[in-house]
Residue frames as qw, qx, qy, qz and C-alpha x, y, z in Angstrom:
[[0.515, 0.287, 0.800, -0.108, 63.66, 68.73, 125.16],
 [0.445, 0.769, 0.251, -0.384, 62.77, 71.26, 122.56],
 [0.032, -0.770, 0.561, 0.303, 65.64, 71.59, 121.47],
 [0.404, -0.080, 0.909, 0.058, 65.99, 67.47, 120.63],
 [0.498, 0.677, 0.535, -0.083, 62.46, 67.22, 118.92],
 [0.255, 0.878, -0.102, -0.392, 63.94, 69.79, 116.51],
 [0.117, -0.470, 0.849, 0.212, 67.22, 67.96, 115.92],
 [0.558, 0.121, 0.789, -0.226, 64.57, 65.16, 115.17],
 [0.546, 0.703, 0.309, -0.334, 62.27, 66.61, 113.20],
 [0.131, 0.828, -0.338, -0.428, 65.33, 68.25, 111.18],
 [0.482, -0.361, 0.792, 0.103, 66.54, 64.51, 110.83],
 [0.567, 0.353, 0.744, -0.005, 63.71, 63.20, 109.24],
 [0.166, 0.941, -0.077, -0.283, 63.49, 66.03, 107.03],
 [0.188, -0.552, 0.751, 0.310, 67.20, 65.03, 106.07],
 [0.269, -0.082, 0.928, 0.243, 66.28, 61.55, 105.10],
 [0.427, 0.695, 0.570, -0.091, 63.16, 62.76, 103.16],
 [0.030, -0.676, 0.210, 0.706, 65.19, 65.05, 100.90],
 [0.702, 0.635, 0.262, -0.186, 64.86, 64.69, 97.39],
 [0.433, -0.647, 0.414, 0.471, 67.98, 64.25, 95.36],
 [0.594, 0.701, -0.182, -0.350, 68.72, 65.00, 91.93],
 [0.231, 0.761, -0.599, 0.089, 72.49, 64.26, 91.94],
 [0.829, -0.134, -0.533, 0.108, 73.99, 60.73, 92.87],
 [0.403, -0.853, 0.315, -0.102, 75.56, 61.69, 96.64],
 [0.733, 0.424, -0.451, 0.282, 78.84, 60.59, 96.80],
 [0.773, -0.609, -0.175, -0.038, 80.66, 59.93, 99.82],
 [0.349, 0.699, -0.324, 0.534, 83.80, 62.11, 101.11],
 [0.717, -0.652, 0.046, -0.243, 83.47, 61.30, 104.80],
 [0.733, -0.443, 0.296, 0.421, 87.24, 60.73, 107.11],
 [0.680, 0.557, 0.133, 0.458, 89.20, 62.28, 103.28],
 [0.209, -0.700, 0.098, 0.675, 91.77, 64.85, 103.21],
 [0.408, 0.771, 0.296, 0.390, 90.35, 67.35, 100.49],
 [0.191, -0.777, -0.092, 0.593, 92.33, 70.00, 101.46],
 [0.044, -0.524, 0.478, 0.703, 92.70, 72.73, 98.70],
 [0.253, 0.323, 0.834, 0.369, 90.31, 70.32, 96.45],
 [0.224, 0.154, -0.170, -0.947, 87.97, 72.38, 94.01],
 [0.203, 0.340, 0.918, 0.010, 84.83, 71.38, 94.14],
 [0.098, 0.281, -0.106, -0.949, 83.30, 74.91, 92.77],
 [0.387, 0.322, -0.367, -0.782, 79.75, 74.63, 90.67],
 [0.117, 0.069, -0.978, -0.158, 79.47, 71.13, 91.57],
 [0.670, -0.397, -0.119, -0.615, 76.18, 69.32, 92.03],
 [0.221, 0.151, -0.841, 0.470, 77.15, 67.20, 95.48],
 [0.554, -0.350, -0.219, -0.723, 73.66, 67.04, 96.71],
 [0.903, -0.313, 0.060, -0.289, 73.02, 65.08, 99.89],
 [0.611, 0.347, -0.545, 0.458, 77.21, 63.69, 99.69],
 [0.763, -0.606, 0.023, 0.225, 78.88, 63.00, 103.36],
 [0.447, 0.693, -0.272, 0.496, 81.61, 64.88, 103.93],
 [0.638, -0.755, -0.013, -0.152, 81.74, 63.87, 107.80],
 [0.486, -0.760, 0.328, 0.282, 85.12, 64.39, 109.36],
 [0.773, 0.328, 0.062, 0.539, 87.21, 65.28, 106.46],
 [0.447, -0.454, 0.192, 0.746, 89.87, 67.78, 106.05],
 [0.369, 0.730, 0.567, 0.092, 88.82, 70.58, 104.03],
 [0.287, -0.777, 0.026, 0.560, 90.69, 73.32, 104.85],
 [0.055, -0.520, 0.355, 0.775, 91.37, 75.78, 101.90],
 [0.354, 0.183, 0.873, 0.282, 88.86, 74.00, 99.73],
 [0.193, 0.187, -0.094, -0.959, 86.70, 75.48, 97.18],
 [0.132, 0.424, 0.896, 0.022, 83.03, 74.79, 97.00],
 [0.106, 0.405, 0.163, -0.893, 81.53, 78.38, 95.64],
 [0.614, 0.225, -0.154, -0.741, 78.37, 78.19, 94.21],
 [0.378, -0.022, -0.907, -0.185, 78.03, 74.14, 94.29],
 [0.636, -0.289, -0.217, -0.681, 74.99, 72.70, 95.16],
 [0.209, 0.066, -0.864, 0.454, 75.38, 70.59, 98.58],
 [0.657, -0.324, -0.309, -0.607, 71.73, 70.25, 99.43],
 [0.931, -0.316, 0.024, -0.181, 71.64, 67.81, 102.78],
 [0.617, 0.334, -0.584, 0.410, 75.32, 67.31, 102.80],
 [0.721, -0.683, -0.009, 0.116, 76.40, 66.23, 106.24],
 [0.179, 0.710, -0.382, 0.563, 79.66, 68.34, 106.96],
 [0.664, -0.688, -0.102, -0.276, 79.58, 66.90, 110.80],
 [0.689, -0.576, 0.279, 0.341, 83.14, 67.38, 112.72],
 [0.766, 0.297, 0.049, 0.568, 85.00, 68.58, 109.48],
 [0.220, -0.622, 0.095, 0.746, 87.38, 71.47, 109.07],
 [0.380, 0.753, 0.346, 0.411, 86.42, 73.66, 106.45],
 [0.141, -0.847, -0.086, 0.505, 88.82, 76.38, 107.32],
 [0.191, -0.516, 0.348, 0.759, 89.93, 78.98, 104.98],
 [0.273, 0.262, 0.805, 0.458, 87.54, 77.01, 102.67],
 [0.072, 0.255, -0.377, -0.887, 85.70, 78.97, 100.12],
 [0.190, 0.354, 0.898, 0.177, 81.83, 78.60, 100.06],
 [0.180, 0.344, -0.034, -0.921, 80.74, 82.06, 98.84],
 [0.529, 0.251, -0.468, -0.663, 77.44, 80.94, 96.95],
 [0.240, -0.129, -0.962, 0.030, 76.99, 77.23, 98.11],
 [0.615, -0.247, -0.287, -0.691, 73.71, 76.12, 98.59],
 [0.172, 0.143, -0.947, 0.229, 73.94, 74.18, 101.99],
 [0.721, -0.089, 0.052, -0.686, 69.63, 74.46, 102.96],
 [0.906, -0.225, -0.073, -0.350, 68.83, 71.68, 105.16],
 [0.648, 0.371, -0.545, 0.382, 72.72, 70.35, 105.92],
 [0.821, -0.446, -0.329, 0.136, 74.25, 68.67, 108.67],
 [0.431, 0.718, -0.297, 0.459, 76.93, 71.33, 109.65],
 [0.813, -0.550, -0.165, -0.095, 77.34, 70.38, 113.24],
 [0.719, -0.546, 0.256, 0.346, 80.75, 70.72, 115.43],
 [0.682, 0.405, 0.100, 0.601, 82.65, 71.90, 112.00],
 [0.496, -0.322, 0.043, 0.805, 85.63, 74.61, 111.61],
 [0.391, 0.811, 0.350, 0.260, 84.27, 77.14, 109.54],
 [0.391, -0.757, 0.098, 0.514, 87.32, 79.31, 110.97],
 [0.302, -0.389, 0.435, 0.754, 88.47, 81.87, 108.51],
 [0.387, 0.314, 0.842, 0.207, 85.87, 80.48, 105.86],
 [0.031, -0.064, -0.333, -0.940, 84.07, 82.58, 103.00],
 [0.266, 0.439, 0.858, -0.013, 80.18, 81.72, 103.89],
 [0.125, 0.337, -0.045, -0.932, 79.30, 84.81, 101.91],
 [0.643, 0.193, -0.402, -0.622, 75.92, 84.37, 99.92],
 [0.198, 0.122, -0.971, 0.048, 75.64, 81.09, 101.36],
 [0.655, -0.310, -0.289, -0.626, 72.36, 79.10, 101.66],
 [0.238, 0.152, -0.891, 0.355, 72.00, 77.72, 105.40],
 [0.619, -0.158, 0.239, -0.731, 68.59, 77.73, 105.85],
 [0.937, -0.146, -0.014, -0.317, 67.30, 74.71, 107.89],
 [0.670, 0.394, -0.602, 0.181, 70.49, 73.68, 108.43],
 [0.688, -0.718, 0.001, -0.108, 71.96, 72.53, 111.65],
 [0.481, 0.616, -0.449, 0.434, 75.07, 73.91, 113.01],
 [0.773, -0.632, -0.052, -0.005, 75.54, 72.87, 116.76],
 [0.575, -0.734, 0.257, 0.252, 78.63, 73.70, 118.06],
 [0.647, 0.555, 0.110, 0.511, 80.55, 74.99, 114.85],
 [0.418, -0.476, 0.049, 0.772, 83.29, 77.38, 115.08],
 [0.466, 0.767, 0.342, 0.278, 82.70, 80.36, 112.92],
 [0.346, -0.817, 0.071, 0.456, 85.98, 82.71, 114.18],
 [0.045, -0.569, 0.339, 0.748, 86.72, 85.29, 111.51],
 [0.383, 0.150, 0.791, 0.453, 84.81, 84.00, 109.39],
 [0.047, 0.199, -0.070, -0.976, 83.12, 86.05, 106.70],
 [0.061, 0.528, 0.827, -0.184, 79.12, 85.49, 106.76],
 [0.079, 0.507, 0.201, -0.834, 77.81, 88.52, 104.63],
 [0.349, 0.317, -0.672, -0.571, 75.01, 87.72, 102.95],
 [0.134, 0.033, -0.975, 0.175, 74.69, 84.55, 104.33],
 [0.704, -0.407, -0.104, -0.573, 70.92, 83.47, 105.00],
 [0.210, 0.105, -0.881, 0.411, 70.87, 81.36, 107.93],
 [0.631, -0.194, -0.144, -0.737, 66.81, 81.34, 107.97],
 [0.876, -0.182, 0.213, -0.393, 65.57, 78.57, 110.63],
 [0.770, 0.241, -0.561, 0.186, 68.70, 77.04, 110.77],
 [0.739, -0.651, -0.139, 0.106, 69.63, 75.52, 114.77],
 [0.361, 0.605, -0.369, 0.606, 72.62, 77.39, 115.81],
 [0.440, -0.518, -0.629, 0.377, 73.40, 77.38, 119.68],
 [0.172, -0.917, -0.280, 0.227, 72.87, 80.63, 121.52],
 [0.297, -0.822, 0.111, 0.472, 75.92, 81.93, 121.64],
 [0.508, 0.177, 0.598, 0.595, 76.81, 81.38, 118.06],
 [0.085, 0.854, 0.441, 0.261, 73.71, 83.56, 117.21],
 [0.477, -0.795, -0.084, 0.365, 75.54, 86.18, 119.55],
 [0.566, -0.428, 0.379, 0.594, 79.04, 85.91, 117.74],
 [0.294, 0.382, 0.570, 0.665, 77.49, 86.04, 114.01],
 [0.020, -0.911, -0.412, -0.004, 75.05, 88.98, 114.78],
 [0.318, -0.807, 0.091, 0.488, 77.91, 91.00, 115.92],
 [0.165, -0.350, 0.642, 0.662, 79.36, 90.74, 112.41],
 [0.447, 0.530, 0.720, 0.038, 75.69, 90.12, 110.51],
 [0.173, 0.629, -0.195, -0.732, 75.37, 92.77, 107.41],
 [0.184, 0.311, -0.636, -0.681, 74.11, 92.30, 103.91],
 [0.859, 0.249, 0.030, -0.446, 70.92, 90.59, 101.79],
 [0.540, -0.052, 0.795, 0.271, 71.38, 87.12, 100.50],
 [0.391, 0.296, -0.355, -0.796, 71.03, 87.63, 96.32],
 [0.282, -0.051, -0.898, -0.334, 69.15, 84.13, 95.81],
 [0.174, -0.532, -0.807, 0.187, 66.61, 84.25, 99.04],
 [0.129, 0.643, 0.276, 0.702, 66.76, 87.95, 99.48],
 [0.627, -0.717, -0.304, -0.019, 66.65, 87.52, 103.28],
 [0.049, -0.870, 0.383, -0.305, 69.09, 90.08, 105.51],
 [0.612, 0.130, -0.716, 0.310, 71.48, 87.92, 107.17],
 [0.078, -0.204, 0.529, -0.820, 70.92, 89.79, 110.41],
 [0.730, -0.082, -0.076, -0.674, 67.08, 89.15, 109.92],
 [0.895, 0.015, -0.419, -0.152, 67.58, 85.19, 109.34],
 [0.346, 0.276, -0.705, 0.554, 69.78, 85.08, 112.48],
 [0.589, -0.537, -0.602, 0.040, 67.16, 86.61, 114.47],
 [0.370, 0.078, -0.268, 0.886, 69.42, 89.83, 115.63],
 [0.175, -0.661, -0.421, 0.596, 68.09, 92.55, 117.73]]
């Protein structure tokens, strides 16, 4: 039940974001290998596309909803995903180094081998055993929040 009210709360939150940037709408696409580096993509849908090997380092993706894509091998070293839908994606292989994921929400994402140093992940919903799998491989400060990745996980 707690768990829901959160997912709720996180919702409304979503649709009360503030958006500079026009959002743009990438949802069911096959970007694979597209470069989306530096971009500003604020609050864009990117729900079940095909992402795999795509580059999105350092682009601003405020509130993007990522939900059910594949974003392996994809390159988001620097992205700014704070307050994103990241839910049931592939992040297998992926770069999330330096990556803003606070307040996101990642329910049942895959995150095998992927390389999360750096990474804040401050009061973002993760299930349990996610928090498990990334701790065992948490290490390093995020350089834009300054939070430990281990810390914003919540690690022992």
């Amino acid at each position: 039940m707690r768990r829901l009210l959160i997912v709720l709360l996180c919702s409304l939150l979503f649709l009360a974001l503030p958006v500079e940037a026009k959002s743009l709408s990438f949802s069911h696409g096959a970007l694979q290998g597209r470069d989306f580096a530096g971009q500003e993509l604020a609050g864009s849908g990117f729900a079940n596309a095909n992402m795999e090997g795509a580059n999105f380092e350092n682009a601003d993706l405020r509130g993007a909803v990522f939900s059910a894509s594949i974003l392996r091998n994809a390159n988001l070293h620097g992205a700014n995903l704070s307050g994103g839908m990241l839910d049931q994606a592939d992040f297998a292989n992926a770069d999330l180094s330096d990556t803003n994921l606070t307040e996101s929400i990642m329910l049942r994402s895959t995150f095998d081998f992927v390389n999360i140093d750096g990474a804040d992940f401050s009061e973002a919903i993760l299930d349990g055993a996610q928090v498990k799998w990334l701790c065992a491989k948490a290490k390093g400060t995020n350089s834009l929040t300054g939070v430990e990745t281990r810390e914003s996980l919540g690690c022992d």
